[in-house]
C-alpha positions in Angstrom: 120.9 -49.6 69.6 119.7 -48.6 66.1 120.8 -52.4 64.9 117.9 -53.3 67.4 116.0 -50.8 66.7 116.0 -52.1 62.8 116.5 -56.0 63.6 113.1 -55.4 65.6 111.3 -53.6 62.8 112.3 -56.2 60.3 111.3 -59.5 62.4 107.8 -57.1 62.6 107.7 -56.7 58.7 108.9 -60.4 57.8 105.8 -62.2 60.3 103.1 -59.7 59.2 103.9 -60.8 55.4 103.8 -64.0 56.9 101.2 -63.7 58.2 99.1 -62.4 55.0 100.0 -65.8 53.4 98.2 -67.9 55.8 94.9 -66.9 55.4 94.0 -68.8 51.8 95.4 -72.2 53.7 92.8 -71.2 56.4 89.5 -72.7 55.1 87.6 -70.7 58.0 89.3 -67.6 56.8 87.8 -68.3 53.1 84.6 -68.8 54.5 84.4 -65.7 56.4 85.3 -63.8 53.2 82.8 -65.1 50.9 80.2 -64.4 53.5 81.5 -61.1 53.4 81.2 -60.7 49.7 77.5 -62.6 49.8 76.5 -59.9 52.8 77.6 -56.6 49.9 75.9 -58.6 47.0 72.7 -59.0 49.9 72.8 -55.5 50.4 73.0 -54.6 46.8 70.0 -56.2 46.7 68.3 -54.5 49.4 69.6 -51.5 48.7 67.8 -52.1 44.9 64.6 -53.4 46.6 64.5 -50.2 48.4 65.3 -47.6 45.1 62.1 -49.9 43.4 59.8 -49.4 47.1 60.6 -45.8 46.9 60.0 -45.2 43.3 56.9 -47.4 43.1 55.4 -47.0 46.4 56.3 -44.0 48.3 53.7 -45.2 51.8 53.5 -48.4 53.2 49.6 -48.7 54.0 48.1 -52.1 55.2 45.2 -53.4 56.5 42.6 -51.8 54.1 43.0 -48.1 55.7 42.1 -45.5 53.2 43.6 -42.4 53.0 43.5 -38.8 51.1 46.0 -36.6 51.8 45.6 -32.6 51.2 48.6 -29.5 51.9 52.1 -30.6 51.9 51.7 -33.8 54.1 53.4 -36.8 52.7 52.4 -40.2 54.7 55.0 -43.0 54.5 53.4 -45.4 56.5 49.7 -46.2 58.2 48.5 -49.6 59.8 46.7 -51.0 62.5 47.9 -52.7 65.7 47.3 -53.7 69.6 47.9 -52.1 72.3 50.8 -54.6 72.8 52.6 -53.6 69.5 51.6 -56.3 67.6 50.4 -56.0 63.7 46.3 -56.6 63.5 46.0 -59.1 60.9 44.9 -58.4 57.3 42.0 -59.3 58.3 40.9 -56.4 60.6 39.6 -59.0 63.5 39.7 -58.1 67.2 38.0 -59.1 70.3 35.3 -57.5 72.4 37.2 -54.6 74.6 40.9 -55.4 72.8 41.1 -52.3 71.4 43.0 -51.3 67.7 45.2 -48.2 67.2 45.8 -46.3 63.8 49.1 -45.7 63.2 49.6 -42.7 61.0 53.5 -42.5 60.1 54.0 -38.9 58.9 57.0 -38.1 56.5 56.6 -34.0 56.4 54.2 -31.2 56.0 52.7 -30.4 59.0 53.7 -26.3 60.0 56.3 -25.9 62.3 56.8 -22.8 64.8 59.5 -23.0 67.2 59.6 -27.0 67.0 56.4 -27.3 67.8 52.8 -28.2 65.6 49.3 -27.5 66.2 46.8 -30.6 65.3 43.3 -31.9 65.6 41.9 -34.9 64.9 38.4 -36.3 65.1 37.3 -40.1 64.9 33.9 -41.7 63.9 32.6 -45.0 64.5 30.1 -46.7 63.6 28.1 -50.1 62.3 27.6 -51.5 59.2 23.8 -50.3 59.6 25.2 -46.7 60.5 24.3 -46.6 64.5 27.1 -44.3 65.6 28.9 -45.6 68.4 31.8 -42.7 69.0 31.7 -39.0 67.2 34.7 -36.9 68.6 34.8 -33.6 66.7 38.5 -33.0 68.1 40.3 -35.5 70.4 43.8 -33.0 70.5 41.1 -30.3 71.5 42.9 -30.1 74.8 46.7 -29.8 73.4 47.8 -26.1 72.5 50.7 -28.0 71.0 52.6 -30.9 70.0 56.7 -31.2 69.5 56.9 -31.4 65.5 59.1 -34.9 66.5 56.1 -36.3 68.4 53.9 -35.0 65.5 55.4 -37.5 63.1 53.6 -40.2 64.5 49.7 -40.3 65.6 47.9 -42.9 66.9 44.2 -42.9 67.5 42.4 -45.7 69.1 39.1 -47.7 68.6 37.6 -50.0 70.6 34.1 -51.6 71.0 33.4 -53.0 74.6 30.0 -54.3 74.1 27.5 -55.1 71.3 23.8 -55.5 70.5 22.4 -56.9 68.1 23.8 -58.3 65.2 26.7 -56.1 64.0 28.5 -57.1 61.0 31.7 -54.7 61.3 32.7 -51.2 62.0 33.7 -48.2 60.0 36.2 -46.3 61.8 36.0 -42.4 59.9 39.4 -40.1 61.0 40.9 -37.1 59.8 43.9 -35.1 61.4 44.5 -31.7 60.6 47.2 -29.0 61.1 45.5 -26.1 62.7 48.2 -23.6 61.2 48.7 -24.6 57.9 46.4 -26.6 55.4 48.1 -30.5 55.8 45.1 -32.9 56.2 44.9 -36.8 56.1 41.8 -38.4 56.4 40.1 -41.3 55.6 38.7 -44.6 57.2 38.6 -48.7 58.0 36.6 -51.6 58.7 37.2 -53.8 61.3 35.5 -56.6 63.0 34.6 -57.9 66.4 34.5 -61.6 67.4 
């Protein structure tokens, strides 16, 4: 029984060394491999891209958004898009009644008590000639409370769904606030209606 036992384990030994010879006749086996060593150098590379990004540029902010940031609250990322989830172009350009969110991607700093954060926020908009078109003071006026995860990412909205006159573009004037500590970003963008 233990002759089998041993026969077995050596026929198991003698095709798995076997086995660890065929691969560099296997061109397809090559290939794999050197994709595999291309994907690490890739991600060397990426993962140098990202050392630069962070050390150069620690928010991501497009579409022309200004922003000043007071307290602790660090910002990593702000930009504008539609409701569907897609990017508004550099350009800022929209359609009567489509309307354009602002994405304010929060890193840290807003105060936190029992997993939850108290904000306000307030929006402006108006024309290039200054005819204000929206002025809310507070739009979180009516939430006690947000969870601190939800916090991390606000999105405030702007839409125009008729015009007069001859209107140029709009300023869109924000600021969000923590209500129990002293984090503040505010700032604004233009954008224009077709």
């Amino acid at each position: 029984m233990k002759q089998r036992i041993w026969a077995s384990l050596a026929c198991v030994m003698i095709l798995s060394a076997c086995n660890n010879t065929v691969p560099s006749a296997d061109p397809s086996v090559l290939s794999s491999k050197t994709e595999k060593k291309g994907d690490k150098e890739d991600k060397k590379i990426n993962d140098e891209d990202s050392k630069n990004n962070k050390s150069d540029n620690k928010k991501q902010v497009l579409n022309d958004i200004s922003i000043e940031t007071k307290g602790n609250v660090e910002l990593s990322r702000a930009f504008l898009a539609f409701e569907s989830g897609d990017l508004v172009p550099s350009s800022n350009v929209t359609s009567l009644g489509k309307p354009v969110y602002l994405h304010l991607n929060i890193a840290k700093g807003w105060k936190e008590d029992e997993g939850t954060v108290s904000l306000g926020a307030s929006e402006r908009i108006s024309s290039d000639n200054g005819t204000v078109f929206l002025d809310e003071p507070d739009l979180f006026q009516n939430y006690s409370s947000l969870s601190a995860e939800d916090a991390k990412f606000i999105r405030l909205k702007a839409v125009v769904n008729r015009m007069t006159g001859t209107i140029k573009y709009f300023v869109v004037d924000y600021k969000v606030w923590d209500k129990n500590g002293d984090g503040v970003i505010k700032g604004s963008y233009k954008f224009y209606v077709e």
